[in-house]
C-alpha positions in Angstrom: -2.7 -21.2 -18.2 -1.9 -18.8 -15.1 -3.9 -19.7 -12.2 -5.8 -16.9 -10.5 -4.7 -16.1 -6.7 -8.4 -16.2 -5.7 -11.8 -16.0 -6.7 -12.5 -12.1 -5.1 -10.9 -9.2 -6.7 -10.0 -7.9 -2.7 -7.4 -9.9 -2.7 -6.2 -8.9 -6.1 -6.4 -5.4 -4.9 -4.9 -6.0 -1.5 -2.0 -7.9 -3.5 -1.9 -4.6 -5.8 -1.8 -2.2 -3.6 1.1 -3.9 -1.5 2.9 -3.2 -5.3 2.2 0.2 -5.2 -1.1 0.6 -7.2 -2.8 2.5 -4.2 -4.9 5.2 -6.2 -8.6 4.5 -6.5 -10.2 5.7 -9.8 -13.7 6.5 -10.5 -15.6 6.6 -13.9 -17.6 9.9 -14.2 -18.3 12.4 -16.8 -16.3 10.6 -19.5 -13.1 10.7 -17.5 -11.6 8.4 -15.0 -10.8 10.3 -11.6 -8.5 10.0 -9.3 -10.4 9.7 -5.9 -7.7 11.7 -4.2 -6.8 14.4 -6.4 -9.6 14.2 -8.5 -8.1 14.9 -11.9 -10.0 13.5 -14.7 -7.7 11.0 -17.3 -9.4 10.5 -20.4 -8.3 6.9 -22.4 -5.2 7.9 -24.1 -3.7 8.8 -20.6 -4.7 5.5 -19.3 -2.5 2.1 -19.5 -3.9 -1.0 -18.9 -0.9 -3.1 -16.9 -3.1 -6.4 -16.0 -7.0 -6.8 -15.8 -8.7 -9.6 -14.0 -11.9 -11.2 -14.9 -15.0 -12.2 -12.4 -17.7 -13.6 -12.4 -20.1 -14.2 -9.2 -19.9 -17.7 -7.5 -24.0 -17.7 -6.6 -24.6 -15.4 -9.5 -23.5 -15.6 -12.8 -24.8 -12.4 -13.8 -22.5 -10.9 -11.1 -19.4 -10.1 -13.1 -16.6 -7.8 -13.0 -13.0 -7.0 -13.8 -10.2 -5.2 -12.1 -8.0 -2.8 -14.1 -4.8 -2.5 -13.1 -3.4 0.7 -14.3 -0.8 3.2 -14.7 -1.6 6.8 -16.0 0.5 9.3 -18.3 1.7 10.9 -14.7 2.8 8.0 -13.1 0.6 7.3 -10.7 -0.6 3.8 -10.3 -3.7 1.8 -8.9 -7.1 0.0 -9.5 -10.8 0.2 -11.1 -13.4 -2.1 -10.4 -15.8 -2.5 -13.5 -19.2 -4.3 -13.5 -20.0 -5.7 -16.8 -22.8 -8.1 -17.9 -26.2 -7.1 -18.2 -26.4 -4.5 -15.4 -23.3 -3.2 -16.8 -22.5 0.9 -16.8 -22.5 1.3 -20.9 -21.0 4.4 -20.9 -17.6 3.2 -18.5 -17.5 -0.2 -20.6 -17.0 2.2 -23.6 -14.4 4.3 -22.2 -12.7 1.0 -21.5 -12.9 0.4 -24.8 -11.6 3.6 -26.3 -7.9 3.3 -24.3 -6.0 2.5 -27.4 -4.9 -0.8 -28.2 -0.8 0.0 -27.5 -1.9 1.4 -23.8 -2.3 -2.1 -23.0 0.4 -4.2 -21.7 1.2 -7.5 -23.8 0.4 -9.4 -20.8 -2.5 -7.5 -19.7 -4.9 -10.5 -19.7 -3.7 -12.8 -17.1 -6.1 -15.1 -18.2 -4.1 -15.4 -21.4 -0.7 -16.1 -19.6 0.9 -19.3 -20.0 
């Protein structure tokens, strides 16, 4: 199994962003939005390129994942997603509607050997 680089996704996104993933998204109104240029990408223009899992050191409800992601148009960076029970239903759904071939093969670095 792959070891994780640390146990805070800043570092994850710090590590990202020196790669080139420097767009923030945002989840609202059904769409993912660019913070910059604010156009909206809906799940089939998403691709899922790794996602890292969380989960609070003094809280175990405190969990999260990173998307690391790629859109239709080329641009690349990172979402932050809370999930557990004070999870955003509606953003964990659109998560799950990106179709199943937008996600890497390696996407889970969990899963890595």
């Amino acid at each position: 199994m792959k070891k994780e680089l640390s146990k805070h996704e800043i570092d994850y996104i710090k590590k990202y962003q020196d790669e080139g993933y420097t767009v923030n998204y945002l989840f609202q109104n059904d769409c993912l939005i660019d913070s910059e240029t604010k156009y909206g990408y809906k799940p089939d223009e998403i691709f899922i390129v790794a996602h890292h899992r969380y989960e609070g050191m003094s809280d175990p409800d405190d969990m999260s994942i990173l998307y690391v992601i790629e859109t239709s148009d080329q641009k690349k960076g990172t979402h932050l997603l809370g999930y557990g029970p004070t999870a955003d239903l509606e953003e964990a759904e659109f998560f799950k509607d990106i179709p199943e071939e937008n996600y890497s093969k390696n996407a889970d670095v969990n899963e890595l050997t």
